[in-house]
C-alpha positions as a LaTeX table, in Angstrom:
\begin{tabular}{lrrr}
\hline
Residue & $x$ (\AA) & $y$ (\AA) & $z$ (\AA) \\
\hline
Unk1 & 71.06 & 80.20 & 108.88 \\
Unk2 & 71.67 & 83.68 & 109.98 \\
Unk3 & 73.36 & 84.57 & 113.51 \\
Unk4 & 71.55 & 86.51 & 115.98 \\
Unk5 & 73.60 & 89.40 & 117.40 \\
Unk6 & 75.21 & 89.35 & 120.78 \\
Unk7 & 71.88 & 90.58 & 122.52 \\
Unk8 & 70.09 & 87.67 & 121.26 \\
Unk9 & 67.59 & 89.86 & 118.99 \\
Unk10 & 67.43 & 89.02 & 115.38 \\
Unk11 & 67.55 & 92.80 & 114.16 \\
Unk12 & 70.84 & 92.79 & 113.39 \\
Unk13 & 71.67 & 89.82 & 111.31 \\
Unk14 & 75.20 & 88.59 & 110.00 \\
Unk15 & 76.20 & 85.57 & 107.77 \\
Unk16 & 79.16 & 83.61 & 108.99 \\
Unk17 & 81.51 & 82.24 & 106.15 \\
Unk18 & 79.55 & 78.94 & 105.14 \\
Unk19 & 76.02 & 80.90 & 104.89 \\
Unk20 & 77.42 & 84.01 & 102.68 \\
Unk21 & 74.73 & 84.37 & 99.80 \\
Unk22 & 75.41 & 83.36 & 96.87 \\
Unk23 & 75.54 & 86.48 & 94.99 \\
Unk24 & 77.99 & 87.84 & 97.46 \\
Unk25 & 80.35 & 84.85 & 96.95 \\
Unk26 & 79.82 & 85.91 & 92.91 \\
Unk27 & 80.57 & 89.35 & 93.62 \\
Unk28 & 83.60 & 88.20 & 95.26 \\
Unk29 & 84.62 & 86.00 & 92.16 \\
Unk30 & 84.20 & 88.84 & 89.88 \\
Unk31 & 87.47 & 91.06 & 91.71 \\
Unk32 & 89.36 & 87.71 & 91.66 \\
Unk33 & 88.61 & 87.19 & 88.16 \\
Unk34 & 89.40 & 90.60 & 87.49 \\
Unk35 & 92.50 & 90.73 & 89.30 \\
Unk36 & 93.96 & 87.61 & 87.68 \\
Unk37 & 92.94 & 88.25 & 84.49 \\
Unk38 & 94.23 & 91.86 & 84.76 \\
Unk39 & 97.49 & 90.21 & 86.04 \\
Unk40 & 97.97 & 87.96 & 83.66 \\
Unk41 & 97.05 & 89.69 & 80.40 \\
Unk42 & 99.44 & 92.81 & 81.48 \\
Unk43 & 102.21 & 90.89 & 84.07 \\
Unk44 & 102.75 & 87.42 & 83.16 \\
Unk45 & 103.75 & 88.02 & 79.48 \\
Unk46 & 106.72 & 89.82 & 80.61 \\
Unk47 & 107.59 & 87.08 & 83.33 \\
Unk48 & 107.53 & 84.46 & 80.76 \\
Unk49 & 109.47 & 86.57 & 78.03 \\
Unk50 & 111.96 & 89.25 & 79.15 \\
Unk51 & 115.13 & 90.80 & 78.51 \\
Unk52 & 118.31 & 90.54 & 80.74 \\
Unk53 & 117.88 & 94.26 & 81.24 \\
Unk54 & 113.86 & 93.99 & 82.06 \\
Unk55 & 115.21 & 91.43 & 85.06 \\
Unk56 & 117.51 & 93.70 & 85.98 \\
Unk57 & 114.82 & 96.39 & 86.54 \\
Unk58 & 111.77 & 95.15 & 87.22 \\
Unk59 & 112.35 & 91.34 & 89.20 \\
Unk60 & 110.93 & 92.02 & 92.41 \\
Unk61 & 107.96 & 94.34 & 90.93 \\
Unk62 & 106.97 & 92.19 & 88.47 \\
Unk63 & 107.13 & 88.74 & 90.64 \\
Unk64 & 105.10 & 90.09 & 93.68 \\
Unk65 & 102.33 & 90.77 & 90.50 \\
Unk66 & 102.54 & 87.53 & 89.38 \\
Unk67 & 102.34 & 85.80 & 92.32 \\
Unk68 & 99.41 & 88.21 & 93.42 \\
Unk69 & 97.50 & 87.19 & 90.28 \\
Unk70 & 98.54 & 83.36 & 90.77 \\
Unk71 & 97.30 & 83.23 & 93.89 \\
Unk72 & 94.10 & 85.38 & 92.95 \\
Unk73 & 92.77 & 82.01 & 90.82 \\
Unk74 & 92.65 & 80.26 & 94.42 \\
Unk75 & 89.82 & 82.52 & 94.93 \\
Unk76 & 87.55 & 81.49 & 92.30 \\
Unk77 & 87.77 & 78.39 & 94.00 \\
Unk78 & 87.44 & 79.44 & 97.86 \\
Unk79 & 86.54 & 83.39 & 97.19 \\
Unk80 & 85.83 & 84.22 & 101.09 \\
Unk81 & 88.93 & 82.39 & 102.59 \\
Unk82 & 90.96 & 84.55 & 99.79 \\
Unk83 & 89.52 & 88.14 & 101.18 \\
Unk84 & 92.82 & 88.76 & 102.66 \\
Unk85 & 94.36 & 88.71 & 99.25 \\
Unk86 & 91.91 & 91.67 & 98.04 \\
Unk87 & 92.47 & 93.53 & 101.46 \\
Unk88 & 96.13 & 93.60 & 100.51 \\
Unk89 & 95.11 & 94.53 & 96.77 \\
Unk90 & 93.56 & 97.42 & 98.38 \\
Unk91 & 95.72 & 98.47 & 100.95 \\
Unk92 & 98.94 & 98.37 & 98.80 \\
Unk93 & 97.11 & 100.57 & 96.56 \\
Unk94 & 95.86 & 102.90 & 99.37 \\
Unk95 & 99.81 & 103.20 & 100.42 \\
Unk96 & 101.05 & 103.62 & 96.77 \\
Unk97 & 98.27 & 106.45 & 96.13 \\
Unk98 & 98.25 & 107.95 & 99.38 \\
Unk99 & 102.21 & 108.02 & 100.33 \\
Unk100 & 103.23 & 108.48 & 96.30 \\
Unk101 & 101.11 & 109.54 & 94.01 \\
Unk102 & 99.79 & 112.09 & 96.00 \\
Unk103 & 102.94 & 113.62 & 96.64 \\
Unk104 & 104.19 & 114.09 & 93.11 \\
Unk105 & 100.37 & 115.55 & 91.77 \\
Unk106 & 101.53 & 118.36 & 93.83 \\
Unk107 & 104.79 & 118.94 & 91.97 \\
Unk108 & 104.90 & 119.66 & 88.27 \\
Unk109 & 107.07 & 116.42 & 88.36 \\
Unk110 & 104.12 & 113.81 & 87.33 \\
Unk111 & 105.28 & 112.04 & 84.17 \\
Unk112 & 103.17 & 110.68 & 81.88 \\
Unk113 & 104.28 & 107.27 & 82.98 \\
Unk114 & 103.30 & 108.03 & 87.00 \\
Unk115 & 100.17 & 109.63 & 85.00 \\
Unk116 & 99.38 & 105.82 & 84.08 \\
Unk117 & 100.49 & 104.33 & 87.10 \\
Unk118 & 98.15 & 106.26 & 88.76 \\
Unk119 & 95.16 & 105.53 & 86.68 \\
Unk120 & 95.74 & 101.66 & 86.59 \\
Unk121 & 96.10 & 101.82 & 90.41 \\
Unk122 & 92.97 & 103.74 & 91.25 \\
Unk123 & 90.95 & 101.26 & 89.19 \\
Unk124 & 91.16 & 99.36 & 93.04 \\
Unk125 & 87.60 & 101.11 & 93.53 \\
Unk126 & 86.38 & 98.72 & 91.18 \\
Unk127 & 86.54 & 96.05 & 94.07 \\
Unk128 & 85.41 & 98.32 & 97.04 \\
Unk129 & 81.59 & 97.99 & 96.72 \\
Unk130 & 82.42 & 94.38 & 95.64 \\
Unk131 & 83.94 & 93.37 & 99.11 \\
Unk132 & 81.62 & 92.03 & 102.02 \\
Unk133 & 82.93 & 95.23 & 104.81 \\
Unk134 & 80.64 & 93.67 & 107.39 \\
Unk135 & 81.94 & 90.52 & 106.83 \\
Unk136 & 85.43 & 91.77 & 106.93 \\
Unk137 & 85.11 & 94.47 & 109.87 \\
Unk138 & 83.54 & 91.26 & 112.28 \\
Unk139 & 85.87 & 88.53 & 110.68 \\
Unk140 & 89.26 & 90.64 & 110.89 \\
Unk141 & 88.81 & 93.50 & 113.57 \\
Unk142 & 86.00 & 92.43 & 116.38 \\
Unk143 & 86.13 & 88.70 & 115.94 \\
Unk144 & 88.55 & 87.21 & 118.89 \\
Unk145 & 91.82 & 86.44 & 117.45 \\
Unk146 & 93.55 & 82.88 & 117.53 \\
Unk147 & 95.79 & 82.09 & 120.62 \\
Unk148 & 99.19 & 82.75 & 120.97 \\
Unk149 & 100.44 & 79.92 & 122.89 \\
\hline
\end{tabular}
C-alpha cells in the first residue's frame, strides 16, 4: 500500500519498510552481498591466519572489517533494517577520503600503498545509487525520533 503525504494528496507517494518493492530490497542485497563478500575474500583470511607481528599492527583495523562484513550477512536476511550498516559503510569512507586522502593527493607524499587505499575505498559509489535516499532521508532525518524517557 503506498502512504499518502502529509497533505493527504497521493502525488507524492512513499513506501514504508514492509511495502519496499521488491527490486529495491534486491538492490539492497546486492551492497550487502558485496560488502561481505568483499570482506571476507580480502579481511577474514588474515583474521583467521596471522602473524604475531600482523596482530601487533593491524588488530583493531582488521576486526572492525570483520565484524563489518559479519554483520553485513544479517542483511541478506533483513536488508532494510541493516541500512544503518551501509550508511556507516559510506560515511566512514566519506571521513577517510575527505579528512585523509584528500590531504596527502595534495602533497607529493601519496604512496603507492595510500594510492590503493584510496581506490578500494572510493569503490563506496558502487552502493550510492543502490541505497533507497528517500527512504533513508524520511526514516533517519524527518521521521520523529523515539522517546527519551
Amino acid at each position: 500500500m503506498l502512504l499518502e503525504n502529509a497533505q493527504g494528496r497521493g502525488a507524492e507517494r512513499h513506501f514504508s519498510e514492509s511495502e519496499m518493492p521488491l527490486w529495491r530490497l534486491y538492490t539492497l542485497r546486492v551492497c550487502y552481498l558485496i560488502l561481505a563478500g568483499g570482506l571476507g575474500l580480502y579481511i577474514w583470511p588474515s583474521v583467521v591466519e596471522h602473524t604475531p607481528e600482523f596482530a601487533a599492527a593491524q588488530r583493531i583495523r582488521f576486526s572492525l572489517l570483520a565484524g563489518l562484513g559479519a554483520a553485513a550477512l544479517l542483511g541478506l536476511r533483513y536488508p532494510v533494517k541493516m541500512i544503518p550498516l551501509l550508511l556507516f559503510e559510506l560515511i566512514w569512507k566519506i571521513i577517510y577520503l575527505a579528512a585523509f586522502a584528500l590531504p596527502l593527493w595534495r602533497t607529493p607524499e601519496i604512496t603507492e600503498t595510500v594510492q590503493a587505499d584510496i581506490t578500494a575505498v572510493l569503490m563506496v559509489v558502487v552502493f550510492v545509487p543502490l541505497i533507497p535516499w528517500g527512504y533513508v532521508w524520511r526514516r533517519y532525518v524527518t521521521e520523529r525520533g523515539e522517546r527519551w524517557q
